[in-house]
PLY file of the C-alpha trace (Angstrom):
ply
format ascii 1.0
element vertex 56
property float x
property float y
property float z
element edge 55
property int vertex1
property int vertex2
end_header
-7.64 0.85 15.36
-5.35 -0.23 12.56
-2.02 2.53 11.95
-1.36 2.92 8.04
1.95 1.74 6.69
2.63 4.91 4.38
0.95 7.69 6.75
1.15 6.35 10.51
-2.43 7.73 10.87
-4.65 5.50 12.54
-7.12 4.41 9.47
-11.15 5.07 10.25
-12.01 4.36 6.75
-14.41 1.52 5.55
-12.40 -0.41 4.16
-8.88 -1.61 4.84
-5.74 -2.50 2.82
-3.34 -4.91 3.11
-0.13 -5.66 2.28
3.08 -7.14 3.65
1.32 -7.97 6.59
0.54 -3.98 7.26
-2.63 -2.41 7.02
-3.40 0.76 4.29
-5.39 3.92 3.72
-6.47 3.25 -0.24
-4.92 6.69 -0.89
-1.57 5.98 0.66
-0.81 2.27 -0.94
1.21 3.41 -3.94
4.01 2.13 -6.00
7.30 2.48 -4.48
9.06 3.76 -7.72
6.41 5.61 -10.08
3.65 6.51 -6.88
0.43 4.85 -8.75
-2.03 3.95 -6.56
-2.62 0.40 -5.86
-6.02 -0.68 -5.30
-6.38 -4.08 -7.11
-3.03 -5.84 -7.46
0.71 -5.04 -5.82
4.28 -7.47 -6.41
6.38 -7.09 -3.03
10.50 -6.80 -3.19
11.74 -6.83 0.33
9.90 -3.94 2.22
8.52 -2.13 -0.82
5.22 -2.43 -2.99
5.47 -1.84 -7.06
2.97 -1.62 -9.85
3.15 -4.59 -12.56
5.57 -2.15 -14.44
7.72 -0.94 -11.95
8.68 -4.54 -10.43
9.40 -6.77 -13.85
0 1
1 2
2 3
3 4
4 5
5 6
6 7
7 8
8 9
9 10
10 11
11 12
12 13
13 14
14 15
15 16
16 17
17 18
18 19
19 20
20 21
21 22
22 23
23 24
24 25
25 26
26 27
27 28
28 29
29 30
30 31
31 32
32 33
33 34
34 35
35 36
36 37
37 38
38 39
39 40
40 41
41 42
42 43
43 44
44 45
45 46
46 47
47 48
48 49
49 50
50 51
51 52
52 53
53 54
54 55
């Protein structure tokens, strides 16, 4: 069973995130700077995940 990346809680959900080769709970992938969630699309800057907005 996968640990999530922002919680450290193994994740029993259905389904799975992943990003920066670490695995998600939906609730807890979220932009680094304004905390929107990230469901559908995420830009990567070293070890941190940003909205659209937040990384350009």
């Amino acid at each position: 069973i996968p640990l999530c990346a922002g919680c450290d809680q193994h994740i029993l959900d259905r389904f799975i995130l992943k990003a920066l080769d670490r695995h998600w709970h939906s609730k807890c992938l979220k932009c680094s700077d304004c905390h929107a969630p990230l469901a559908e699309r995420c830009f990567s800057r070293g070890e941190s995940v940003y909205c659209k907005d937040d990384f350009f």
